[in-house]
C-alpha positions in Angstrom: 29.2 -54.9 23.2 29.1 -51.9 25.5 27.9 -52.8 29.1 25.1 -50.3 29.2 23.7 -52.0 25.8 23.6 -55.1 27.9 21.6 -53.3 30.4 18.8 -52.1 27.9 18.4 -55.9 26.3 18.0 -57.1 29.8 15.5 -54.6 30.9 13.4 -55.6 27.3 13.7 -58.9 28.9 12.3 -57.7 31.7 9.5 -56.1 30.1 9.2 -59.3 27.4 8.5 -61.2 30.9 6.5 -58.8 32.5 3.7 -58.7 29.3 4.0 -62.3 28.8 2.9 -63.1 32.2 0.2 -60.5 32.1 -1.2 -61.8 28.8 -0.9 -65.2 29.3 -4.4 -65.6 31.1 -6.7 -64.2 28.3 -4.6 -66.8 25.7 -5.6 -69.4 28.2 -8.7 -68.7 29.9 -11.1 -70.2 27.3 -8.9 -73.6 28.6 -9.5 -72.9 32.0 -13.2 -72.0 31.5 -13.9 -75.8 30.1 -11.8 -77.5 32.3 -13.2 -75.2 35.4 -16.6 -74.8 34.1 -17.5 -71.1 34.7 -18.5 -68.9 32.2 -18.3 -65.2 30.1 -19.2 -63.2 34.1 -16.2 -64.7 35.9 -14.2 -64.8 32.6 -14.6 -60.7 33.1 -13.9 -61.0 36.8 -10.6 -62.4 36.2 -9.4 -60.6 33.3 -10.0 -57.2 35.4 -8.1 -59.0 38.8 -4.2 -57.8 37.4 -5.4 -54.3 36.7 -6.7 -54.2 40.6 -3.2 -55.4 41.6 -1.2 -53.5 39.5 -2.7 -49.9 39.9 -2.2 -49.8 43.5 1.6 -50.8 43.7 3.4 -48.6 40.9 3.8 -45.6 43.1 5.0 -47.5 46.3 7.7 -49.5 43.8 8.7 -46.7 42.7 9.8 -44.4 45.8 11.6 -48.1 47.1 13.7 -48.4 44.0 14.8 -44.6 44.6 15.9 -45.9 48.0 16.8 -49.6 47.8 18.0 -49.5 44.4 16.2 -50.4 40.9 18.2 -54.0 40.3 16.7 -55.5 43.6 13.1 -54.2 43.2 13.3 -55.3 39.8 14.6 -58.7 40.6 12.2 -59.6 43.4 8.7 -58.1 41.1 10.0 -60.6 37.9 10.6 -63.5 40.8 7.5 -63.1 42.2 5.5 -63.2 38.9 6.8 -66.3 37.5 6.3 -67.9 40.9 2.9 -67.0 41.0 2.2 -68.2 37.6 3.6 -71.6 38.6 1.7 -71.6 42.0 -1.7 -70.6 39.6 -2.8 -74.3 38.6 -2.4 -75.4 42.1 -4.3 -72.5 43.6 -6.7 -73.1 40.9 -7.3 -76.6 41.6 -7.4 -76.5 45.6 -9.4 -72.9 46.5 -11.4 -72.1 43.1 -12.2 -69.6 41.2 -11.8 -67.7 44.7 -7.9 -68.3 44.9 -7.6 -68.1 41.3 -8.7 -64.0 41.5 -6.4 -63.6 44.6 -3.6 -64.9 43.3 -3.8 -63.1 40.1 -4.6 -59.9 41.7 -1.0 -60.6 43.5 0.5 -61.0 40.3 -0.7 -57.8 39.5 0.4 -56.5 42.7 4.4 -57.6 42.1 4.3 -56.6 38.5 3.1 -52.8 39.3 6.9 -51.6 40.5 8.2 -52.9 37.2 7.8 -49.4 35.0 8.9 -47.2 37.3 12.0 -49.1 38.6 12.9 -49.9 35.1 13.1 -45.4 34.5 14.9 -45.3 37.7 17.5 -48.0 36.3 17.9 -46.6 32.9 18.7 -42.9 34.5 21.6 -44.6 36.4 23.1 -46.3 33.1 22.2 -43.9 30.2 24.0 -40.4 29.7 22.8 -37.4 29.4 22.7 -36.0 25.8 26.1 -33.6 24.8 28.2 -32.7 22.0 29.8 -36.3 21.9 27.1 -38.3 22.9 23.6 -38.7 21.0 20.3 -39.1 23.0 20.5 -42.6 24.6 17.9 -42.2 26.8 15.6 -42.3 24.0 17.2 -45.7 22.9 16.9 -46.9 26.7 12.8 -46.5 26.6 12.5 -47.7 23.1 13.6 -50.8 24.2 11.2 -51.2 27.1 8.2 -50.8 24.7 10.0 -53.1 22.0 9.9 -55.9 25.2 6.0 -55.2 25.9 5.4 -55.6 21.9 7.9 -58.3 21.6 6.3 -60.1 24.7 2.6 -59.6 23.4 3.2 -61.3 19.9 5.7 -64.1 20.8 3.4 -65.5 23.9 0.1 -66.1 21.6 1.6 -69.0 19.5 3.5 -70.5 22.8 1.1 -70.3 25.4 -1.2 -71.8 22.8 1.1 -74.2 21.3 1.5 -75.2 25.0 -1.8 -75.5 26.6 -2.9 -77.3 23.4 0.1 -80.0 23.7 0.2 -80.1 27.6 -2.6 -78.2 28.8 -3.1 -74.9 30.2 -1.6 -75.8 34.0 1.7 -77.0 32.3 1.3 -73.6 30.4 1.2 -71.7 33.2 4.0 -73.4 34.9 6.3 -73.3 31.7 6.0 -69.9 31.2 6.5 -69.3 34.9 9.2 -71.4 35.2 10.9 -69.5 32.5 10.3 -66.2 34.2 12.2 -67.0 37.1 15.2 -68.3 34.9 15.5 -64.8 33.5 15.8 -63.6 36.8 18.7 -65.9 37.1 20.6 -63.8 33.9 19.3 -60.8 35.6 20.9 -61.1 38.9 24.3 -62.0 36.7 24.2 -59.9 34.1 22.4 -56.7 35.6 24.2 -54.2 37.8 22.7 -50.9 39.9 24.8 -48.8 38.6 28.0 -48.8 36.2 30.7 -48.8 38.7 28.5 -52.0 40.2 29.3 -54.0 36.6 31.3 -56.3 36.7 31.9 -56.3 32.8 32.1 -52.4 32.2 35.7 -51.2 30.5 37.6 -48.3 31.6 36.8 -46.3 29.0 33.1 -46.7 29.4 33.0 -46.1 32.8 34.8 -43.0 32.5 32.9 -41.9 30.0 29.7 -42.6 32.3 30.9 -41.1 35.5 31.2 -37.9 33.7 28.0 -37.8 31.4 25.7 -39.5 33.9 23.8 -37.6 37.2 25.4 -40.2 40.0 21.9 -40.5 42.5 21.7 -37.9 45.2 24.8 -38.5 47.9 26.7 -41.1 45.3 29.9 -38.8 45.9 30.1 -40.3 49.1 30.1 -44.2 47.9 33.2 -46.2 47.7 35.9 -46.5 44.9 36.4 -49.3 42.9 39.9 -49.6 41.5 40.1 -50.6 37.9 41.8 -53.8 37.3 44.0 -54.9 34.4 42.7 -55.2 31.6 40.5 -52.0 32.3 37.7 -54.5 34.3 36.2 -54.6 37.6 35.9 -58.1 39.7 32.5 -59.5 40.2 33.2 -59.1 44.2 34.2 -55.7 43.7 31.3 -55.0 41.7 28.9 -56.5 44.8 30.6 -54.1 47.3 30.2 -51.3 45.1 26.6 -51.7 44.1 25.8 -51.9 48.4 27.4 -49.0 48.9 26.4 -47.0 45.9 22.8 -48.1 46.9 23.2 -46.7 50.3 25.3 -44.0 49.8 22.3 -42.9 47.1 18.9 -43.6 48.6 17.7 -39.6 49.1 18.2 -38.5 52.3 15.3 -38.2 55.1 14.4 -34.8 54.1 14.5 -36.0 50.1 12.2 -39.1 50.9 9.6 -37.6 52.8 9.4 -35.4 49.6 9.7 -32.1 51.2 11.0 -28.9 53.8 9.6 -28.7 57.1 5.9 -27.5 56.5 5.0 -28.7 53.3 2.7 -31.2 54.4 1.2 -32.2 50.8 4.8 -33.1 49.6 5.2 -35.6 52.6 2.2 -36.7 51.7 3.3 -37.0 48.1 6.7 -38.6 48.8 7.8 -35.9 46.4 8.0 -31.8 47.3 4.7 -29.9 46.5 6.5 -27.8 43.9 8.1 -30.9 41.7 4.6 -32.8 41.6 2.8 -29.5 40.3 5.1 -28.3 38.0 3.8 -28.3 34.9 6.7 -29.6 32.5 5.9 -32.8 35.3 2.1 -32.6 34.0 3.0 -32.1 30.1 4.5 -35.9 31.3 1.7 -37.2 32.8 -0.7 -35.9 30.1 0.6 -37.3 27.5 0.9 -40.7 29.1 -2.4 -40.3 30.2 -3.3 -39.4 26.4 -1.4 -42.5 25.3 -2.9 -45.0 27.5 -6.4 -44.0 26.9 -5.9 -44.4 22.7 -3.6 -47.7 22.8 -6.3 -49.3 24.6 -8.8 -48.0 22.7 -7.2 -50.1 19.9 -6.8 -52.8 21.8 -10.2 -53.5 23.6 -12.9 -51.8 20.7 -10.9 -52.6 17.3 -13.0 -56.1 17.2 -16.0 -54.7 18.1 -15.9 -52.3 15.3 -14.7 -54.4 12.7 -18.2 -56.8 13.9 -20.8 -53.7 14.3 -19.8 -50.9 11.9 -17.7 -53.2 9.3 -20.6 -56.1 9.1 -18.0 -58.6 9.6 -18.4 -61.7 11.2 -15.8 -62.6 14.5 -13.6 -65.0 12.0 -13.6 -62.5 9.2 -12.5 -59.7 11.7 -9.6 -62.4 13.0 -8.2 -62.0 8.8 -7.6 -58.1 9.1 -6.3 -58.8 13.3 -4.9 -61.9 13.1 -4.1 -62.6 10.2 -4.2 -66.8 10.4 -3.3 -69.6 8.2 -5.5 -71.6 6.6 -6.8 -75.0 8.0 -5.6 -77.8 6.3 -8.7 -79.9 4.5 -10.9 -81.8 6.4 -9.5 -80.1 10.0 -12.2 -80.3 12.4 -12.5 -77.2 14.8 -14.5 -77.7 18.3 -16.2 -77.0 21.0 -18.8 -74.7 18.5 -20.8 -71.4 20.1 -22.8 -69.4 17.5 -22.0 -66.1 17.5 -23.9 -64.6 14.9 -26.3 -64.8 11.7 -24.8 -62.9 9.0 -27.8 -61.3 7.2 -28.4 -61.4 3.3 -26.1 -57.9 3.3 -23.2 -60.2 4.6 -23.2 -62.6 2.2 -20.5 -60.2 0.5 -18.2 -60.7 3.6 -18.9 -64.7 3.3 -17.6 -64.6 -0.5 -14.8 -62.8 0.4 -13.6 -65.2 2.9 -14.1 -67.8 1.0 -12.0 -66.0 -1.6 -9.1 -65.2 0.8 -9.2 -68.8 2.3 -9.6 -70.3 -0.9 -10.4 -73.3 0.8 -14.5 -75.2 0.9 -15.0 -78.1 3.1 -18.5 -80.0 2.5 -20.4 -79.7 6.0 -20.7 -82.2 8.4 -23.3 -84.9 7.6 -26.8 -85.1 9.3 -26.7 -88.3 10.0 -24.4 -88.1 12.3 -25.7 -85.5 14.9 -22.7 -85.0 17.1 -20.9 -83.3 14.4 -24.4 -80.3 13.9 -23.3 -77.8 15.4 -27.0 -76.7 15.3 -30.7 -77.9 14.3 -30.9 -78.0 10.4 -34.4 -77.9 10.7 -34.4 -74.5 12.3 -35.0 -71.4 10.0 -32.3 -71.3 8.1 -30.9 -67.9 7.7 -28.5 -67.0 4.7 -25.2 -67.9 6.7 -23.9 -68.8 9.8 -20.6 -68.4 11.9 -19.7 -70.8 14.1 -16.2 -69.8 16.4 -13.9 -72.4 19.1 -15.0 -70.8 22.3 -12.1 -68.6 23.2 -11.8 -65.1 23.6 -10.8 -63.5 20.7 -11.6 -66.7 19.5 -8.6 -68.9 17.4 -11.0 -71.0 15.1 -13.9 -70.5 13.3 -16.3 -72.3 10.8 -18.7 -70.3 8.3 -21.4 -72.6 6.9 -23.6 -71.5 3.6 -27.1 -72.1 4.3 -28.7 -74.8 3.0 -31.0 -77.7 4.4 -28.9 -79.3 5.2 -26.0 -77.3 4.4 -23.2 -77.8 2.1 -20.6 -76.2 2.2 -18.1 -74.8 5.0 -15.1 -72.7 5.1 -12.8 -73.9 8.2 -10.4 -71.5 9.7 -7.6 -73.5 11.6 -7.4 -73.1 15.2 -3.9 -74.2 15.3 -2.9 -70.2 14.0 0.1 -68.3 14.3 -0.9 -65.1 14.4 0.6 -61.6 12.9 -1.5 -58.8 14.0 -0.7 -56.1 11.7 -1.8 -53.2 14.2 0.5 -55.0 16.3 3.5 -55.1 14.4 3.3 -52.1 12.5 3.2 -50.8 16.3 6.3 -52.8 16.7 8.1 -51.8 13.5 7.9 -47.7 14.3 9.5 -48.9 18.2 12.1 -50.7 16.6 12.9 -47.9 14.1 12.9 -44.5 17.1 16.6 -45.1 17.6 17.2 -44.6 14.5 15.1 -41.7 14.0 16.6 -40.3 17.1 19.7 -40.5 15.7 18.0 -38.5 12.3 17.0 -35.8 14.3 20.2 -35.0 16.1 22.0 -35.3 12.9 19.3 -32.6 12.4 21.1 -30.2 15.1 17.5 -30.1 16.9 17.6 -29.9 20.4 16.9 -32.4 22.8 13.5 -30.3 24.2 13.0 -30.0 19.6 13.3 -33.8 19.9 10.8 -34.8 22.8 8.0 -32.6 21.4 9.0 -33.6 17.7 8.9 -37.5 18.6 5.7 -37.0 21.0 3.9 -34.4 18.8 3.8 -36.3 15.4 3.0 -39.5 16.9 -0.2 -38.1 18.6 -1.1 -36.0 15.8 -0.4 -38.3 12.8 -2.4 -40.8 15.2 -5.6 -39.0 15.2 -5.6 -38.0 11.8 -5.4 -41.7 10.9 -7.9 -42.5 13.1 -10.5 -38.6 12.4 -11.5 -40.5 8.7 -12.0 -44.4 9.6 -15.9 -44.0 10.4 -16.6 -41.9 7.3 -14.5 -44.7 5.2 -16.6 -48.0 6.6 -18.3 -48.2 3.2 -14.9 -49.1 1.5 -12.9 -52.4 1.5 -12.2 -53.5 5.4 -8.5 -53.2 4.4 -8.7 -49.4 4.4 -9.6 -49.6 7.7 -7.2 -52.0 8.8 -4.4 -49.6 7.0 -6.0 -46.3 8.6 -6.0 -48.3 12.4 -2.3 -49.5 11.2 -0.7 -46.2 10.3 -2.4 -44.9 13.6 -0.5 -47.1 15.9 2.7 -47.1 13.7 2.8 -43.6 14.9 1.5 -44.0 18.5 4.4 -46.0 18.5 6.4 -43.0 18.1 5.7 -40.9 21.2 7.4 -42.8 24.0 10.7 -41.9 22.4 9.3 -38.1 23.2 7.3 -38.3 26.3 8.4 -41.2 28.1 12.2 -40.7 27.9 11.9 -37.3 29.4 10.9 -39.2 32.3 14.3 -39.4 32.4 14.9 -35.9 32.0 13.2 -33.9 34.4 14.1 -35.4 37.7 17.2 -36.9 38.9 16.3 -37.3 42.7 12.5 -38.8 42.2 12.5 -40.7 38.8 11.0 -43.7 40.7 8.0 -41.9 42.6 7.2 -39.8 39.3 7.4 -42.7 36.9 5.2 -44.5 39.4 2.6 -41.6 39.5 2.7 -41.5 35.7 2.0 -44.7 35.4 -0.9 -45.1 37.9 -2.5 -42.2 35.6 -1.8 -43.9 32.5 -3.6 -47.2 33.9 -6.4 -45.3 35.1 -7.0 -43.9 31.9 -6.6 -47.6 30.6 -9.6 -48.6 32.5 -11.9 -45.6 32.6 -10.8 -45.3 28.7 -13.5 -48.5 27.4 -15.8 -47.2 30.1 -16.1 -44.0 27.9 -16.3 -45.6 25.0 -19.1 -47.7 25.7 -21.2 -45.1 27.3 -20.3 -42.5 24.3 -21.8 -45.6 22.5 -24.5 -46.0 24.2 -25.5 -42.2 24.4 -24.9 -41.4 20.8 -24.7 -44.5 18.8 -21.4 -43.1 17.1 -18.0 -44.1 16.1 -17.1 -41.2 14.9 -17.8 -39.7 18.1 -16.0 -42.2 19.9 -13.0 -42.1 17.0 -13.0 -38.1 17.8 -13.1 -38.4 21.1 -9.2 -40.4 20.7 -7.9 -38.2 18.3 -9.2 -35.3 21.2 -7.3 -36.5 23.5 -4.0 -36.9 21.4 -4.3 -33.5 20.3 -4.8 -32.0 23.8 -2.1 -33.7 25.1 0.3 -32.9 21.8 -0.6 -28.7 22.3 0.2 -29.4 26.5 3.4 -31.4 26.3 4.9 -28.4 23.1 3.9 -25.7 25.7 4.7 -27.2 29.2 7.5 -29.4 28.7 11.2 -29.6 29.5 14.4 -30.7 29.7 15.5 -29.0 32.8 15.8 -31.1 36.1 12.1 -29.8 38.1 13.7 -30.0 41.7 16.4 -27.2 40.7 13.8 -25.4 38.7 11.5 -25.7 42.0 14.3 -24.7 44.2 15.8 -21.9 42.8 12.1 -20.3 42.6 11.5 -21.1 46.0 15.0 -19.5 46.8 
């Protein structure tokens, strides 16, 4: 296996890590919530607590990678995760809900370098694209998004298997502990550059050197003399990696970001002409474009399958989720009503039922710790009963009778297989190959960044123009129309986020970061738009237009504005 292959699997690790951490307190709060006893306003507090780390540290992380080097800020962010996730039930259980926000707003804080540090890594490892070498660079970002997808999915059946087995501190603690054992292999296996690995053959590393930009005053670091057979020592590879580190932080004038008298750039970190140029924007655009529509999916999908769709919070959890059936006579518990499906949603009910093909007789009235309300109430037609989590991971749907008598149980013991997920995951896992497609294609590597960023936003918001107008259908076609649109927002990093990689040489870390702040700002203002296009209008297909917008906005910038070229030279030369 070629060195720099090891180097993208353990920056997917990295990012595997990264999302797991992250995600791991909305799979667990409904455990702390009972055990901690607060409720749906602090639940909010402390879901928003890593965004108000994270946003504030990306840029900072960024410009120190460019000078200390990517492997170090990398290692110290993933350390400092995983310890704060093992440090969380303690803080939790000595300083409250107080501590608890703190300490996850710090975890935030330590993961925010991780995206920009992880561009600056891959433009030391991966080579630029010529006539003997395909586009690797594309490869390198694909498998950073295949760790975030990879991460998301296999951390909601083990943080639940966990917290259910051992409870939700030992869950925390686990998963830390785990974290900080990758940054064992990291530290091993990992190297700042390729002369720095320990591993690399001779062949590779020549064939590096002269296909990858070494950082800016790299000429000057020391030479490592190959050993028989073709390898470097591990002490060798230490000395080099210090002294390519040094030897390639930017000089003075480089990190303050600008010449004498441009004052903006030193404010910037970055000179006045890089940050504005606009193949730079077309970049940040699109990122900005991508953010705001993969979180749409993410935070409003549930909500739409409830109030345009008419289905119920467990029925929504089919098209999701997907779960497994409960086994007969499973109980599911604690119970919050969530809703009272009307006489119009007695269709939904059926179907359930159908899909489950499972009926349990309700509990019995005369024993009232199993009602999960009054029988003697009103009865409506139906009722949904969920576990209280959020998104919740069991549910009960009762047919209303007095008392009633009959029940459909939906197992909280799921492992799920969001299909917006994975089809999401599928189109990441297939761009190398595509990339490969298109070069056999003889299309250029500008042809391939537009190609890859352009169809994915545009196929995206087609999928998603019809899905309002389509609401009368089957709930499938919905779920295949929000499917095929993140299949193919899956797409666009292999366009937009690799020629991160392309544009800079000198400031990959400090533009990354800058991206990245945008994209996460766009993340969080994103639902705020939603919900008060909601509230103005009362539309989805407003709000559905609004995405597909955006997508195409950014599409038309990044095929006029972008490029391949490296911005500082293309700044320079016009300044000269």
């Amino acid at each position: 296996m070629l060195a720099r292959t090891v180097q993208g699997l353990l920056l997917m690790g990295t990012r595997l890590f990264q999302q797991s951490n992250r995600n791991l307190l909305g799979l667990l709060l409904v455990f702390m919530a009972k055990d901690m006893q607060f409720g749906t306003s602090e639940k909010g507090t402390l879901l928003s607590a890593i965004a108000a780390g994270y946003l504030f540290t990306q840029i900072p992380g960024g410009a120190l990678a460019d000078k200390l080097g990517a492997k170090f800020v990398m290692a110290v962010s993933l350390f400092s995760s995983g310890a704060m996730c093992m440090v969380i039930p303690m803080v939790a259980d000595r300083f409250g809900l107080d501590g608890l926000w703190l300490t996850i707003v710090c975890m935030g804080a330590v993961q925010g370098p991780l995206f920009p540090t992880s561009s600056v890594y891959l433009s030391r490892w991966l080579p630029k694209k010529s006539a003997t070498s395909g586009d690797e660079k594309a490869w390198g970002t694909a498998m950073l998004d295949i760790g975030i997808s990879v991460g998301s999915l296999l951390i909601i059946p083990v943080a639940n298997s966990l917290a259910e087995a051992y409870g939700w501190r030992a869950a925390y603690q686990i998963v830390g502990g785990a974290t900080v054992a990758f940054v064992g292999v990291w530290q091993l296996l990992a190297a700042e550059t390729p002369r720095a690995c320990w591993y690399i053959g001779a062949d590779e590393l020549a064939f590096l050197e002269m296909h990858v930009a070494a950082p800016k005053g790299a000429a000057a670091a020391v030479t490592v003399p190959m050993q028989s057979p073709a390898r470097v020592t591990r002490s060798q590879s230490r000395d080099a990696a210090g002294a390519t580190v040094a030897a390639g932080a930017p000089s003075s004038d480089g990190a303050s970001g600008a010449a004498d008298g441009d004052r903006l750039g030193r404010l910037l970190g970055i000179p006045t002409r890089v940050a504005l140029h606009p193949g730079v924007w077309a970049v940040f655009v699109a990122h900005i474009a991508f953010n705001f529509g993969a979180y749409y999916m993410t935070n409003w999908n549930p909500t739409y399958y409830a109030e345009v769709l008419g289905l119920s919070a467990a029925e929504a959890r089919i098209h999701l989720s997907m779960p497994h059936v409960a086994r007969r006579g499973q109980r599911v518990a604690p119970w919050r009503r969530r809703s009272w499906p009307t006489v119009s949603s007695l269709g939904c009910i059926r179907r359930l039922e159908a899909a489950l093909g499972t009926r349990e007789k309700a509990p019995s009235e005369s024993d009232p710790s199993e009602l999960p309300w009054p029988w003697s109430q009103a009865a409506p037609k139906a009722a949904v009963f969920l576990a209280a989590s959020d998104p919740p991971t069991a549910a009960v749907v009762f047919a209303a009778s007095d008392p009633p008598t009959d029940a459909v149980f939906i197992s909280p013991r799921t492992l799920s297989c969001c299909p917006v997920q994975v089809t999401n995951l599928l189109a990441k896992s297939a761009n190398p190959a595509l990339v490969r497609l298109v070069e056999r294609r003889n299309i250029s590597l500008l042809g391939s960044r537009r190609l890859f960023t352009a169809v994915g936003f545009v196929v995206a918001a087609l999928a998603l123009l019809p899905v309002a107008r389509l609401s009368a259908f089957d709930p499938w076609v919905s779920t295949f129309f929000f499917s095929l649109a993140n299949m193919f927002f899956g797409l666009a990093p292999s366009g937009f986020k690799a020629n991160y990689l392309d544009i800079t040489e000198e400031y990959v870390g400090i533009l990354s970061g800058y991206g990245n702040t945008l994209g996460t700002v766009a993340s969080w203002a994103g639902p705020k738009l939603v919900a008060a296009l909601l509230l103005r209008f009362g539309s989805w297909d407003l709000v559905l237009a609004a995405v597909a917008a955006s997508n195409v906005i950014a599409s038309l910038n990044y095929w006029r504005h972008s490029t391949v070229e490296v911005v500082e030279r293309i700044a320079g030369s016009k300044k000269a």
